[in-house]
N, C-alpha and C positions, 0 to 999 in steps of 0.2 A: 504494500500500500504506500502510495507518495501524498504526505502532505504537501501540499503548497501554505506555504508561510508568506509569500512577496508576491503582488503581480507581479509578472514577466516581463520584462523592457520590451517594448517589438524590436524584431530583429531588421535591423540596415543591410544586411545580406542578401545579394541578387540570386536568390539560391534559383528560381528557374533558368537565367544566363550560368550558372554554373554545373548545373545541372545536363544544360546543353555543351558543353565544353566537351570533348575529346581527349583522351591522355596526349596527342600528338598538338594541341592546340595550346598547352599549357607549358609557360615561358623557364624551364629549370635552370638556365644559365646561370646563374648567380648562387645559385646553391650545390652543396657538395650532393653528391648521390650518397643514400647511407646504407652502406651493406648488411645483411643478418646478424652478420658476427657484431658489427658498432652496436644495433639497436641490443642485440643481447647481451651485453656489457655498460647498456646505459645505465645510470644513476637517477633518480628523480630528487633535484633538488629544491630546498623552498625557500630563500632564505639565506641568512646566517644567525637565526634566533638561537639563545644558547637554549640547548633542548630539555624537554622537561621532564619531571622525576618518571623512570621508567619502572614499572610492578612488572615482576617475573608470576604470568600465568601458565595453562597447560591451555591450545587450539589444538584441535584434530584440523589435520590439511590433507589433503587428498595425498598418497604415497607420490605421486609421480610430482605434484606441484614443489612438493619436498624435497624430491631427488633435484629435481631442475633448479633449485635457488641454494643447495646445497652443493653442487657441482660447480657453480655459479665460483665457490672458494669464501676466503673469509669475510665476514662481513656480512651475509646473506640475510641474517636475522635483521639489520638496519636497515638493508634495502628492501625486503617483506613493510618493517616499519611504517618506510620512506611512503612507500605506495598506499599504506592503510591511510598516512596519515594527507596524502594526496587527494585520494578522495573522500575524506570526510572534509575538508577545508571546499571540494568543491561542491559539497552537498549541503552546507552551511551556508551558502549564499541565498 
């Protein structure tokens, strides 16, 4: 279930013109191409807030979502974090 807490700004977004767009019609020059391996080595960062008191719980994660962010090497538990705490800041709006 989604509350709605705010009306919705209308969006400025030409979304039928973009809609009509082609992958061939759209201008990439200016930006890098980002390969599998970049996007699964990304970090989600927010900020430089110093970060707040962390409580060690127990989550059940799916076995395979687990292997994948544990494979990932150290740190994995921050970047599970990172992403919780991504989309809750974008659900708060």
């Amino acid at each position: 279930m989604v509350v709605q807490t705010k009306p919705l700004m209308e969006s400025l977004t030409e979304w039928e013109r973009l809609d009509a767009l082609q992958d061939e019609d759209i201008d990439l020059s200016d930006s890098a191409e980002i390969t599998p391996e970049m996007f699964a080595k990304a970090v989600v960062c927010r900020g430089l807030k110093s970060p707040p008191n962390k409580h060690q719980i127990t989550i059940r994660l799916d076995a395979d979502v687990l292997r994948w962010y544990r494979a990932q090497g150290k740190g994995y538990q921050t970047r599970i974090n990172a992403l919780l705490r991504a989309y809750m800041d974008a659900h708060q709006a």
